[in-house]
C-alpha positions in Angstrom: -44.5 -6.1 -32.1 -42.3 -3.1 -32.1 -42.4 -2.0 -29.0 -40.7 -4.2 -26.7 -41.2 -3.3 -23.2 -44.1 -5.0 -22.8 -41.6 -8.4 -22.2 -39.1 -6.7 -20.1 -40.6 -8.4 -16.8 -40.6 -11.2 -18.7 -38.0 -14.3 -18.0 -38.4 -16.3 -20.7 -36.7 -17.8 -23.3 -37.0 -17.8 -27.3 -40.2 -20.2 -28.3 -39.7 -22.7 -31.7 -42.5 -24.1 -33.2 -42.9 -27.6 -33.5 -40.7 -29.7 -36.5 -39.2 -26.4 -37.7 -36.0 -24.4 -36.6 -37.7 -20.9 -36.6 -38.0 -18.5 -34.2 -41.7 -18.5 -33.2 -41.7 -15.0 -30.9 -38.9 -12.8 -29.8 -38.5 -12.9 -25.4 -36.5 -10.3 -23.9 -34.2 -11.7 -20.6 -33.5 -9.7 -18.1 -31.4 -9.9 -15.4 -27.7 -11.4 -15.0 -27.4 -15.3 -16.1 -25.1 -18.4 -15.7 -25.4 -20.3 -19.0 -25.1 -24.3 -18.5 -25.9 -27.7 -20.0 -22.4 -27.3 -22.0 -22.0 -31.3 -21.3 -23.8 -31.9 -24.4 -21.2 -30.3 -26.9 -18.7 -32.4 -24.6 -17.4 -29.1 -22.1 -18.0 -29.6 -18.4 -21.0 -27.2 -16.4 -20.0 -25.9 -13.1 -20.0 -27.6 -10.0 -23.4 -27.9 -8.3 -22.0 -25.5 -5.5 -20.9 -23.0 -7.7 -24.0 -22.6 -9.1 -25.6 -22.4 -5.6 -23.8 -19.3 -4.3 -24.7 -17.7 -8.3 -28.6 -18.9 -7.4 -28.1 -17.6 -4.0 -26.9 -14.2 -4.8 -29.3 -13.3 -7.9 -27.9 -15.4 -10.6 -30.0 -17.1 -13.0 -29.2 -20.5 -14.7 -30.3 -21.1 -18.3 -29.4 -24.1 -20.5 -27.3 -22.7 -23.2 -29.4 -25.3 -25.4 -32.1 -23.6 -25.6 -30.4 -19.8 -26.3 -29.9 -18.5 -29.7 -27.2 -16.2 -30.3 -29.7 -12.9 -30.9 -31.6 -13.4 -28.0 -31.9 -10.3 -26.2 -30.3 -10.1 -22.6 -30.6 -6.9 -20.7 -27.7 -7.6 -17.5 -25.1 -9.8 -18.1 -24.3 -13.4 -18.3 -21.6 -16.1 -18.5 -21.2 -17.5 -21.4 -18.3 -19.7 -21.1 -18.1 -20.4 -17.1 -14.7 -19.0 -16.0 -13.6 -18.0 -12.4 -12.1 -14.9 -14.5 -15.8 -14.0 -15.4 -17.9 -15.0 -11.9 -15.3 -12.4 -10.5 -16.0 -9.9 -12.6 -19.9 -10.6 -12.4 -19.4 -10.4 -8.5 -16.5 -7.4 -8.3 -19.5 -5.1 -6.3 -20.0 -8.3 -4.3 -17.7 -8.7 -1.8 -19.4 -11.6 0.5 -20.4 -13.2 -2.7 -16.9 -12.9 -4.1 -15.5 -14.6 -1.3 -17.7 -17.1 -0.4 -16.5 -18.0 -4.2 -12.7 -17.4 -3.3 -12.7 -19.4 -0.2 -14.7 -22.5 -1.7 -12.6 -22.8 -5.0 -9.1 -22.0 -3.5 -5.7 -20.7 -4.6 -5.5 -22.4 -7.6 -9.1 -21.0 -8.9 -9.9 -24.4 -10.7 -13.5 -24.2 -10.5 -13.6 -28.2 -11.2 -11.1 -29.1 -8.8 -12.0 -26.8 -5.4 -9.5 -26.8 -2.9 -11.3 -25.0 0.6 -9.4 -22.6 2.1 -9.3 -19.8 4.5 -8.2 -17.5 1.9 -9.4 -14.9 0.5 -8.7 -11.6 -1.4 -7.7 -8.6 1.2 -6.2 -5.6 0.8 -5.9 -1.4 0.8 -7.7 0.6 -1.6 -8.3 3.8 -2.8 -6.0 4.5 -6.1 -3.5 3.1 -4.2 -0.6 3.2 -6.2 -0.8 6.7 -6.3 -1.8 7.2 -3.1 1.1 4.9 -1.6 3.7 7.7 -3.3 2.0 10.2 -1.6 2.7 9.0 1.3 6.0 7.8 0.6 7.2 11.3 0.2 6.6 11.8 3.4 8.5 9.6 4.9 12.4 9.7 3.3 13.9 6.8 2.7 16.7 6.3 5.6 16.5 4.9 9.2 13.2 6.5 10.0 11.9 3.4 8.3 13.4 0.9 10.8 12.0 4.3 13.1 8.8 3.9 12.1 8.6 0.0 13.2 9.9 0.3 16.3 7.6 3.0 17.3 4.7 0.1 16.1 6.3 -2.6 18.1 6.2 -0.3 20.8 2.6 1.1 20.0 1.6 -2.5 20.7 3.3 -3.0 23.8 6.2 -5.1 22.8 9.2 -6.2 25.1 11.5 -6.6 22.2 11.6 -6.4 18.7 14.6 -8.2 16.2 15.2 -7.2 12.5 17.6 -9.5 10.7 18.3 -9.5 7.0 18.1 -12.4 5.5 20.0 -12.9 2.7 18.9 -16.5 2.1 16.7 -17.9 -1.1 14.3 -20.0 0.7 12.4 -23.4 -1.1 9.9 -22.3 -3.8 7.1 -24.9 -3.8 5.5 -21.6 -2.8 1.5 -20.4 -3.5 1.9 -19.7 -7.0 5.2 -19.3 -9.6 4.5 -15.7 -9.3 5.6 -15.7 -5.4 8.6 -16.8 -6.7 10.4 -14.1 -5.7 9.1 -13.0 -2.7 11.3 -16.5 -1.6 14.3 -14.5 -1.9 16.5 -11.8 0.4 14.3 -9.8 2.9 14.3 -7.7 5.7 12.4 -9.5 8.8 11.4 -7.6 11.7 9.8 -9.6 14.4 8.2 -8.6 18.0 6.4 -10.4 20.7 2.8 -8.7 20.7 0.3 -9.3 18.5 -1.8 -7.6 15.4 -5.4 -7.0 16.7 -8.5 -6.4 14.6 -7.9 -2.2 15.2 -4.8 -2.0 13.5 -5.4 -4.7 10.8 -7.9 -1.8 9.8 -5.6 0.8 10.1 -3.7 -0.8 7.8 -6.2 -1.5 4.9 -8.4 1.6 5.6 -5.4 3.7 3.9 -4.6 7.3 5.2 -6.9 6.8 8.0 -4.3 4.5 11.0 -5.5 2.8 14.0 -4.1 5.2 16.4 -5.0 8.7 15.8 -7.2 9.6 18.7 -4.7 7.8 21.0 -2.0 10.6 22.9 -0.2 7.5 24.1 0.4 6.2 20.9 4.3 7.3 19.5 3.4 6.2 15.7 0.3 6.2 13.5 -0.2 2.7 12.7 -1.7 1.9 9.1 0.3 5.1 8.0 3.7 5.3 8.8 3.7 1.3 8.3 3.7 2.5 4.4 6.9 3.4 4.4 8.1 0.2 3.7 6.9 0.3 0.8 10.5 2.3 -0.2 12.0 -1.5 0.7 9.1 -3.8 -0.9 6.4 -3.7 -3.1 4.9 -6.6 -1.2 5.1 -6.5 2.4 3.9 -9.3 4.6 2.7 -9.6 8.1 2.2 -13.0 10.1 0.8 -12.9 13.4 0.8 -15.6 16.0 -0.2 -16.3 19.5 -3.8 -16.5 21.5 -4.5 -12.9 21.1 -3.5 -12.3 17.4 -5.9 -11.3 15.6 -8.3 -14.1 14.2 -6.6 -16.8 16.2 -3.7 -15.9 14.0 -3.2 -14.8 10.4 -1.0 -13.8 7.5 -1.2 -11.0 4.8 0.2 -9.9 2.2 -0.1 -6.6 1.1 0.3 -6.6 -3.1 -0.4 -2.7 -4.6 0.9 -3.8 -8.7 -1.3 -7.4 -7.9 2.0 -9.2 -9.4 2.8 -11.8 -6.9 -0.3 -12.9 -4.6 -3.1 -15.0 -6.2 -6.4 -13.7 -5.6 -5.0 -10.1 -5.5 -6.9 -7.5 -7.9 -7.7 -4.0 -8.2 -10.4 -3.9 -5.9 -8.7 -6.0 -3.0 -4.7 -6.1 -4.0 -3.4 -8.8 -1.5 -4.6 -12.0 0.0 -4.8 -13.0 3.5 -5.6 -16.8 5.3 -5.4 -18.0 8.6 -2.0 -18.6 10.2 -2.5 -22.5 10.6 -3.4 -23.2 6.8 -0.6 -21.4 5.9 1.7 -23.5 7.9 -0.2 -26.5 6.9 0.0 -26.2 2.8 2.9 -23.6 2.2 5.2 -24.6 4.7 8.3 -23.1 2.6 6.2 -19.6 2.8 5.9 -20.4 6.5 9.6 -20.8 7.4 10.3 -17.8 5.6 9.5 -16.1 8.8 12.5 -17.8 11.0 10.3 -19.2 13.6 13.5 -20.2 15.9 13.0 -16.4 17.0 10.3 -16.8 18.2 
């Protein structure tokens, strides 16, 4: 049959006839697929869970056994299971893509999940080139240091310390690409607390948490990016009963070089406070506790 559409509504997979190897009729698929039953050519299928969130968010499974190579798939599937290529499948969903992230873990070993409150955060908006927009606006001298004391104060802090440490701390860190966020920084501590508000004035870019607020000496989520003239990867931890979350810590990553589930569509990663402190204590004591 030439015309085809007739099978687009059609789920089904290539027919054989019996004792030979020829292709009996000709099935379009349509929709996006997860191919398995790879443990008969001795590779290893995904994990039962996995294949649960795919199921669960639109994904169909097929046995990649009873495929031939021109079968005709309108969508997209997954040959070769890969957390590379379930991310991509799922980059315009987000809840998917996390209920993925925070199931597998930092190390994104599909066959080895490691649950965790992690998952990928961050600005968007072209934000490389957005971040130097900004950053002409703000020069690069003290009104930095300006900028975060107006914040501390913003969120009703008594105090506020910034110390320079020029220390290289342990690196049995996240990943080997933290690696060198282990080394020298500038630390700026206070004794308030990041609330939901400005955590979105931070990753809604451009936009700040404090813009209809006269009492409010900074603009929150704006001026905080000039820091980026110091870092190309700032991070925030936040402790206490009122922190935001029950306590959290972020790090912002616009060039996705150093945190691990940081990509173009959310550059950074961000996990509770207490799992942080738990599995990458050396990341933890980064942040000098004994000023706290």
């Amino acid at each position: 049959m030439d015309d085809l559409r007739l099978f687009e509504k059609l789920p089904l997979i290539p027919q054989y006839l019996s004792g030979s190897s020829q292709i009996d009729s000709f099935h379009i698929l349509q929709g996006h697929y997860i191919l398995t039953g790879y443990e008969k050519n001795g590779l290893r299928n995904l994990p039962e869970k996995i294949l649960n969130i795919l199921r669960a968010n639109g994904i169909t499974t097929l046995d990649w056994n009873e495929i031939v190579e021109n079968s005709y798939i309108i969508g997209k599937y997954i040959k070769l299971p890969a957390y590379e290529s379930i991310m991509e499948l799922f980059k315009n969903n987000t809840k998917a893509k996390q209920e993925i992230q925070t199931y597998v873990g930092l190390r994104r070993d599909l066959w080895l999940p490691q649950k965790t409150t992690a998952r990928s955060f961050g600005q968007k908006e072209l934000l490389v080139t957005r971040l130097k927009g900004i950053l002409t606006s703000y020069p690069r001298n003290h009104s930095i240091l300006k900028e975060m004391i107006q914040n501390a104060d913003d969120a009703g802090a008594h105090e506020i310390h910034i110390v320079y440490d020029m220390r290289h701390h342990k690196t049995q860190a996240i990943s080997d690409n933290w690696e060198p966020l282990q080394g020298p920084a500038l630390c700026i501590f206070n004794d308030a607390c990041f609330t939901e508000k400005d955590l979105e004035g931070i990753e809604q870019l451009g936009i700040g948490s404090k813009g209809g607020d006269r009492t409010k000496t900074g603009q929150f989520g704006i001026g905080f990016n000039s820091v980026y003239h110091l870092t190309d990867a700032p991070c925030i931890l936040s402790l206490g009963p009122d922190a935001a979350r029950g306590g959290f810590f972020w790090v912002l990553d616009p060039h996705c070089r150093y945190a691990p589930l940081a990509s173009d569509g959310d550059p950074g990663t961000c996990m509770d406070a207490t799992e942080l402190q738990s599995a990458y204590p050396d990341v933890f004591d980064t942040f000098l506790q004994c000023l706290s």
